[in-house]
C-alpha positions as CSV (number, residue, x, y, z in Angstrom):
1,X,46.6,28.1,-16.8
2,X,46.8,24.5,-15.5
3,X,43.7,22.2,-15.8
4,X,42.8,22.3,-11.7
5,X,43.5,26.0,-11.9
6,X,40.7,25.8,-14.4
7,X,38.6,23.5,-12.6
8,X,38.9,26.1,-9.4
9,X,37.5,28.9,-11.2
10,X,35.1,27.3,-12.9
11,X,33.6,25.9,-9.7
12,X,34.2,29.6,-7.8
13,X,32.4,30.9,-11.4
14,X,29.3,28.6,-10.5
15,X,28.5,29.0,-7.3
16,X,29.1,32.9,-7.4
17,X,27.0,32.8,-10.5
18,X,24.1,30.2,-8.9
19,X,23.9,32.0,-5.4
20,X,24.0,36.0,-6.7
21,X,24.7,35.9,-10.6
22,X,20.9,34.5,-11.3
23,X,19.6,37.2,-8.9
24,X,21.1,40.0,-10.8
25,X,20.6,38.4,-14.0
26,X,17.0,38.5,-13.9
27,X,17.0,42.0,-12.6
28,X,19.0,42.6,-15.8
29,X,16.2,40.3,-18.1
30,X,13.4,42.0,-16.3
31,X,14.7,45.5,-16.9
32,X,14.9,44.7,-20.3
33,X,11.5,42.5,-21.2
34,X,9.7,45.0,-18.8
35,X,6.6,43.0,-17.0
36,X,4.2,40.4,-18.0
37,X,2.2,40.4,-15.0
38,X,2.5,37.9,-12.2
39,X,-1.3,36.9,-11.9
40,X,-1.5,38.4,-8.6
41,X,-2.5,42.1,-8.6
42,X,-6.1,43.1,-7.4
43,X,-8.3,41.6,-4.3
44,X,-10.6,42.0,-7.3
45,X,-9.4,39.3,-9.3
46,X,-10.5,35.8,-8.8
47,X,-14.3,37.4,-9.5
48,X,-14.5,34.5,-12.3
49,X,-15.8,37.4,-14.8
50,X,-19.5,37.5,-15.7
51,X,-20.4,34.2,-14.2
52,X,-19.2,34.9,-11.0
53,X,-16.5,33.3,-8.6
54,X,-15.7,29.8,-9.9
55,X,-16.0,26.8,-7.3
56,X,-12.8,26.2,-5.5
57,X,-11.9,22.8,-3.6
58,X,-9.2,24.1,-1.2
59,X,-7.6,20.6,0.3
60,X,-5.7,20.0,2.9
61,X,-3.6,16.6,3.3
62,X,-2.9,16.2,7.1
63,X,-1.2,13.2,8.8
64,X,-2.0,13.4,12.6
65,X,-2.6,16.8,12.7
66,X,-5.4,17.2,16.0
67,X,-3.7,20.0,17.6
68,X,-4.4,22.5,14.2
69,X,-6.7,20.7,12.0
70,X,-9.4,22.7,14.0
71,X,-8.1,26.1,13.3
72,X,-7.0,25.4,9.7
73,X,-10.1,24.4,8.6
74,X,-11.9,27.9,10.5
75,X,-8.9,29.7,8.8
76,X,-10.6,28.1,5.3
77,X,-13.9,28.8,6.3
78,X,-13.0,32.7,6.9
79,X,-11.6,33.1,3.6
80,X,-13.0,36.0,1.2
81,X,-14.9,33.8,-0.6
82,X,-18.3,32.6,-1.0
83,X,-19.5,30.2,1.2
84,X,-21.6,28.2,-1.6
85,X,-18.4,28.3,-3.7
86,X,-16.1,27.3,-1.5
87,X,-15.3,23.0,-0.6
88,X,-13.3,22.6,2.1
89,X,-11.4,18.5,1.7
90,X,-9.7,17.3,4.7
91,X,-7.1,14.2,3.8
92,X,-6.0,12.3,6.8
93,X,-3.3,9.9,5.5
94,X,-3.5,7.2,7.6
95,X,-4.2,9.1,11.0
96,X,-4.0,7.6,14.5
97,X,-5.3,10.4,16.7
98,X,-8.6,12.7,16.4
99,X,-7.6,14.9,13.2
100,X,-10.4,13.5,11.5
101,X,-13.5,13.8,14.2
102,X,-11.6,17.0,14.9
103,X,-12.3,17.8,11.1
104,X,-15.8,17.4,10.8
105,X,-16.8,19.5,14.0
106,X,-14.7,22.6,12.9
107,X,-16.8,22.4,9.6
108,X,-14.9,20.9,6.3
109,X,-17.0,19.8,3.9
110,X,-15.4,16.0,3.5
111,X,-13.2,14.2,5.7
112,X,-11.2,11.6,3.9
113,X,-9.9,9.0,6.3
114,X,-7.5,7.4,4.0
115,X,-5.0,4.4,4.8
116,X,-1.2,5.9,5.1
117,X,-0.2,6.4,1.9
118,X,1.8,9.5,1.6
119,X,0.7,13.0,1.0
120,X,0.3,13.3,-2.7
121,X,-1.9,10.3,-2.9
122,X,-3.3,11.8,-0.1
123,X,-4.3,15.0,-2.1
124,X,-4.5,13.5,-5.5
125,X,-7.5,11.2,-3.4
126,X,-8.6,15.1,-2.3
127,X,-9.0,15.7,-6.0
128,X,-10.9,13.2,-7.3
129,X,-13.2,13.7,-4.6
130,X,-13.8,17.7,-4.8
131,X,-15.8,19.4,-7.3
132,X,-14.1,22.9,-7.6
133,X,-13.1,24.2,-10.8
134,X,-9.9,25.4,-8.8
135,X,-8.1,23.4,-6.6
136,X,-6.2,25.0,-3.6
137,X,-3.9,23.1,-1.7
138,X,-2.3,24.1,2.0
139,X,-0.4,22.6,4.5
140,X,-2.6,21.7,7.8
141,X,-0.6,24.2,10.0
142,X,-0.5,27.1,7.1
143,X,-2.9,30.5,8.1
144,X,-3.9,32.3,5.0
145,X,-4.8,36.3,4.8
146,X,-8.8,36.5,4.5
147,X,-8.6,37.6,0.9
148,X,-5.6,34.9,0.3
149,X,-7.6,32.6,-1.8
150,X,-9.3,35.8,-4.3
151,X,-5.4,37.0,-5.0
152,X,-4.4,33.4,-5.8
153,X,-7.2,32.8,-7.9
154,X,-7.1,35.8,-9.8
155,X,-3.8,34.7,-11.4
156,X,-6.2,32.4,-13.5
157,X,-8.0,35.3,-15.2
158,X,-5.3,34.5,-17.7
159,X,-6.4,31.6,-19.5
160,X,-2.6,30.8,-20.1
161,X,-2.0,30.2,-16.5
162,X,-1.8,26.8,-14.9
163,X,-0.8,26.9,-11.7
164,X,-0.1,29.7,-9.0
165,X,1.6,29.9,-5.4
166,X,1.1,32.4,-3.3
167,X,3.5,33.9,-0.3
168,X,4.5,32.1,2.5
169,X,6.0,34.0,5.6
170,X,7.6,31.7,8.6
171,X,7.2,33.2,11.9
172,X,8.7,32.2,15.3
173,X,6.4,32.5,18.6
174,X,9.4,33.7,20.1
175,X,9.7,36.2,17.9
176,X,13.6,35.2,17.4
177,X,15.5,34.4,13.7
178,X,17.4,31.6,12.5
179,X,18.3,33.0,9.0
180,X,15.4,31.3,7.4
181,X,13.6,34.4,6.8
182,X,16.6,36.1,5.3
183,X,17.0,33.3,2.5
184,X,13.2,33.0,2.1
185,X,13.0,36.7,1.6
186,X,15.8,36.4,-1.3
187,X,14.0,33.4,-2.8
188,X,10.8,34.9,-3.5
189,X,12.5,37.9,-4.6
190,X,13.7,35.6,-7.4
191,X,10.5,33.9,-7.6
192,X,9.0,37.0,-8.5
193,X,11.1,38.0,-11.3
194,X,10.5,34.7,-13.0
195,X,6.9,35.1,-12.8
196,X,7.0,38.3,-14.5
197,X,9.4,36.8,-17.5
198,X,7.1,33.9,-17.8
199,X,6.8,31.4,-14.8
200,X,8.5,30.0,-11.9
201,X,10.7,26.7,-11.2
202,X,9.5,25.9,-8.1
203,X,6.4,26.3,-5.2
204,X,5.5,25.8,-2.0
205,X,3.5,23.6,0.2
206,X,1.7,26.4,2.2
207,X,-0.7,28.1,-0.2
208,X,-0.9,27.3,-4.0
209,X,-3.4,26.0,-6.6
210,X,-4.1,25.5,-10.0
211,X,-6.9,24.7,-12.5
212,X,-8.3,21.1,-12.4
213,X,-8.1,20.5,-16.1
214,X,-4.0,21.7,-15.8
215,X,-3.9,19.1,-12.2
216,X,-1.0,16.8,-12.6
217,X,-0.7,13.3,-10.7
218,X,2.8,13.1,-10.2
219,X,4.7,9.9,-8.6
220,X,3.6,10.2,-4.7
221,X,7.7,10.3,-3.5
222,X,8.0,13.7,-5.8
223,X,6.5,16.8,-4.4
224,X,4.0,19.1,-6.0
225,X,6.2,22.2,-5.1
226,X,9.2,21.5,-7.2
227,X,7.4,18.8,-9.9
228,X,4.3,21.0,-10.4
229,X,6.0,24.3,-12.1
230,X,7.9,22.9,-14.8
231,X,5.6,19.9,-15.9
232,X,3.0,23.0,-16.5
233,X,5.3,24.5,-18.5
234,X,6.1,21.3,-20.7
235,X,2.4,20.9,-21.0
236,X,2.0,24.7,-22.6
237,X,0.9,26.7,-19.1
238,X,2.6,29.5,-17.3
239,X,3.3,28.5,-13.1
240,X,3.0,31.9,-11.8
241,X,4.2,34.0,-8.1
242,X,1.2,36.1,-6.6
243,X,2.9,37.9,-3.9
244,X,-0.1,39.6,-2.8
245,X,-1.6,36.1,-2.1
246,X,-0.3,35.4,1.9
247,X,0.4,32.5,4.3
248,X,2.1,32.3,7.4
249,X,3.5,29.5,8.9
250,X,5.7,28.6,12.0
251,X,9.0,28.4,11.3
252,X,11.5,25.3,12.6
253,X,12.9,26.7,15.3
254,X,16.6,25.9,15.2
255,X,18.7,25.9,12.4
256,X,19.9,22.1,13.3
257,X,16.0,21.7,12.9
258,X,16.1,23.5,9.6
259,X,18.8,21.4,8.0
260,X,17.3,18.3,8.8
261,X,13.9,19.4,7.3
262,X,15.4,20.8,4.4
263,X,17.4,17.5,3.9
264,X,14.2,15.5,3.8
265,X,13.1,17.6,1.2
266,X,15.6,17.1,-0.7
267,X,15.2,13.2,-0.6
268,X,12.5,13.8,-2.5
269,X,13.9,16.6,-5.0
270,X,16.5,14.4,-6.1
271,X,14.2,11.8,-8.0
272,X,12.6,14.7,-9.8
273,X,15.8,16.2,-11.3
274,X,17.3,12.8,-11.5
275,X,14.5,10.9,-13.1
276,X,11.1,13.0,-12.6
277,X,11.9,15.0,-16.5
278,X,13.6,18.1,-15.1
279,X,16.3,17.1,-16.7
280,X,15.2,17.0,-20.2
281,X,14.5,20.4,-21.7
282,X,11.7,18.9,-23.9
283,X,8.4,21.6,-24.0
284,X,11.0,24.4,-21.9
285,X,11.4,27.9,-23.8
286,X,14.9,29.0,-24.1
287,X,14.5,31.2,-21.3
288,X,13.2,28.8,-18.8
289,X,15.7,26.0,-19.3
290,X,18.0,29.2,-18.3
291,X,16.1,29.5,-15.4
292,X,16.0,25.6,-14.4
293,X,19.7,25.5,-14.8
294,X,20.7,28.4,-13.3
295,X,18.0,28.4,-9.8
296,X,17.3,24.8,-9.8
297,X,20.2,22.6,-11.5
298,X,23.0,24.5,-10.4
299,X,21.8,25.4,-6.8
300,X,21.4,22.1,-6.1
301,X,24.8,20.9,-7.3
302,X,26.4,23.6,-5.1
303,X,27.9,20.9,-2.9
304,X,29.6,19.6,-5.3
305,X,30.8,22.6,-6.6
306,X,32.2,23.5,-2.7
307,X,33.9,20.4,-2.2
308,X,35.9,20.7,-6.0
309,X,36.7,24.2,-4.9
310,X,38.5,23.2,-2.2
311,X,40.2,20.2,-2.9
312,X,41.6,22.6,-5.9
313,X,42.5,25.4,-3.8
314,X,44.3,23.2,-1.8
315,X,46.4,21.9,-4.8
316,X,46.9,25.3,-5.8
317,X,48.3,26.9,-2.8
318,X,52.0,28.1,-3.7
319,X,50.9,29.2,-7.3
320,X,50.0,33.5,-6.4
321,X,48.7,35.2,-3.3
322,X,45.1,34.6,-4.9
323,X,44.9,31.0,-3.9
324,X,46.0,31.6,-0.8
325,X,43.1,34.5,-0.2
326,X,40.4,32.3,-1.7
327,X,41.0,29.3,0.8
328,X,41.3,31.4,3.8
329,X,37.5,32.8,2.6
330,X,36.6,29.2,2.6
331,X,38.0,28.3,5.6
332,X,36.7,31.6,6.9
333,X,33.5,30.7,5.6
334,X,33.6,26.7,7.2
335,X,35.0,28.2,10.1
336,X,32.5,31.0,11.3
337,X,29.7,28.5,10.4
338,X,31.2,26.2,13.6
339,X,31.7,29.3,15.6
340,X,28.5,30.1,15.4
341,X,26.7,27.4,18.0
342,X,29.1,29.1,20.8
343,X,29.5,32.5,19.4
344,X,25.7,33.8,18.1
345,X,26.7,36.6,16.0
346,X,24.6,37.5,13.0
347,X,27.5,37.0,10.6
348,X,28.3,33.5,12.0
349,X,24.7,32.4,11.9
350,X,24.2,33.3,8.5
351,X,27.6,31.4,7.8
352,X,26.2,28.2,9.6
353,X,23.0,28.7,8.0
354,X,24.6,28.4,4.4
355,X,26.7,25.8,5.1
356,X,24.0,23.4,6.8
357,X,21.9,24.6,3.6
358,X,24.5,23.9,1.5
359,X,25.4,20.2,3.3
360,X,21.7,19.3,3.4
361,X,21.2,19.6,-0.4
362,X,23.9,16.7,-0.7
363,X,22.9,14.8,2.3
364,X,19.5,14.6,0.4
365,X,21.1,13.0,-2.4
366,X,23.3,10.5,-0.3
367,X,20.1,9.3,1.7
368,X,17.6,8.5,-2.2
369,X,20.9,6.6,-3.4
370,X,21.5,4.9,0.1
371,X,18.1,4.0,0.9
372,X,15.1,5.4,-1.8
373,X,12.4,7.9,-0.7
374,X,9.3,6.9,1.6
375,X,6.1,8.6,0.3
376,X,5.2,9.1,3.8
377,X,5.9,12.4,5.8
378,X,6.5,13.7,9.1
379,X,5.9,17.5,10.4
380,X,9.1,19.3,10.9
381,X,9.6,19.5,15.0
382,X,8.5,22.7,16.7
383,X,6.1,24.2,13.6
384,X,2.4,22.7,15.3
């Protein structure tokens, strides 16, 4: 076998491998290690044992949010939780319109009116300020399930745990689908197999938390969702899934929409597996560095892996009928995804939805090494 014949398959190998292999795999480790428990069982959880609920400082980081800071803070307020134990922390990071007078009347307990300085400092400001033993962070247009905050907070019965993120669903008004929900449903299927062999490489912004001694103040261009999990785990806690803890949040409502928010994300992935220790598997278990490579390192190199695979297959055309059936798959592939605008056929949106995916994880990389990573933030269009 030639050395670009061995380069094809070891790319094809890769992505097959990073996009379904890791799925199955886990099934496979699950099966095998049977569970640990994911922190998120029983609405009776969180009860703090004999002393009672513990205090929780549920912040919110918002950046001109007026038309839903109202209703998430009344969404905090009607959580299953004591009233006396419960701090609501409103963050406005550098806000120009009424989110913050809009604030107070609904109810939180501080309003922070904070000059524009992205939304970790924004939260890590939330932190020093609250008193909770817990500290639950959600995004300002994020609607928790009453008992939400009791199923995320049980997960810290376990002294060992550090961090937990709950379940976020994305809904349309419209009631319509643009293939996010199909890939989010996959995701936290793999999210939930990692909790139960130990913990999980990644969050989200809608509805997590963690203990205040295990809080982490990370550099304000790298997200909590992807820096938190494995800087717990290199500091000796488990980053746990509790599916029974649930958010809903609007979803972007166009796939163009999508790519370009998920390619702003990735601006600010990049630095942490660049430069943010992801990298290094220093204080990682053999199993979780399998886990960061495989559902982290590799998914995220998937571009790459695309663009050697056809280049290849293009140099390998001529050599067996295999070559020539792989590059009409990944023309097919290329090919439905441009259909698909004209053409809205589930197949072809899913297509389109993969390869904008796919293009924005690059595209993230491309704009940190063009032009570096603002700490600031703006909402994705259509989800207020």
């Amino acid at each position: 076998m030639s050395a670009v014949a061995i380069v094809f398959w070891v790319s094809i190998g890769l992505l097959v491998y990073a996009q379904l292999g890791y799925g199955l795999l886990l099934v496979f480790w699950a099966g095998l290690r049977g569970s640990r428990g994911s922190g998120g069982a029983a609405g009776s959880r969180g009860s703090g044992g004999a002393g009672g609920e513990p205090s929780v400082s549920l912040i919110v980081a918002a950046h001109d949010e007026q038309d839903v800071i109202a209703a998430k803070v009344s969404d905090a307020l009607a959580l299953d939780w004591p009233r006396e134990r419960l701090e609501v922390i409103v963050c406005c990071d550098g806000c120009t319109d009424q989110t913050a007078a809009r604030a107070r009347a609904a109810g939180a307990d501080l309003v922070l009116e904070l000059a524009r300085g992205g939304k970790i400092r924004a939260q890590n400001a939330g932190v020093e300020a609250g008193r909770g033993e817990l500290l639950a962070f959600s995004d300002a247009n994020s609607t928790w399930e009453p008992d939400a905050l009791r199923e995320l907070a049980g997960a810290f019965d376990d002294p060992d745990v550090g961090y937990a993120c709950g379940a976020v669903s994305f809904v349309r008004a419209d009631g319509g689908d643009n293939q996010e929900g199909l890939y989010w449903r996959y995701e936290l299927g793999l999210r939930a197999l990692e909790s139960r062999l130990g913990s999980i490489t990644a969050g989200n912004g809608a509805i997590y938390a963690t203990r205040r001694d295990s809080y982490i103040v990370v550099d304000p261009i790298m997200g909590h969702d992807l820096s938190l999990p494995f800087k717990m785990v290199k500091r000796g806690w488990r980053a746990v899934y509790v599916g029974s803890a649930r958010a809903r949040e609007k979803m972007v409502p166009t796939i163009e929409g999508e790519f370009a928010r998920k390619r702003r994300m990735m601006s600010h992935a990049w630095p942490i597996v660049v430069r943010g220790g992801m990298l290094s598997p220093r204080g990682y278990g053999a199993g979780y560095a399998v886990m960061i490579f495989s559902h982290r390192i590799l998914r995220y190199a998937s571009p790459g892996f695309h663009v050697v695979a056809l280049l290849t297959n293009c140099l390998l055309l001529g050599r067996g009928p295999i070559y020539a059936v792989c590059l009409a798959l990944q023309a097919g592939l290329l090919g439905g995804a441009a259909l698909a605008g004209r053409l809205p056929a589930r197949p072809l949106l899913v297509a389109r939805y993969y390869v904008l995916t796919t293009a924005s994880l690059g595209l993230g990389l491309w704009d940190w090494l063009r032009h570096g990573t603002s700490a600031a933030w703006e909402a994705a269009e259509g989800t207020r």
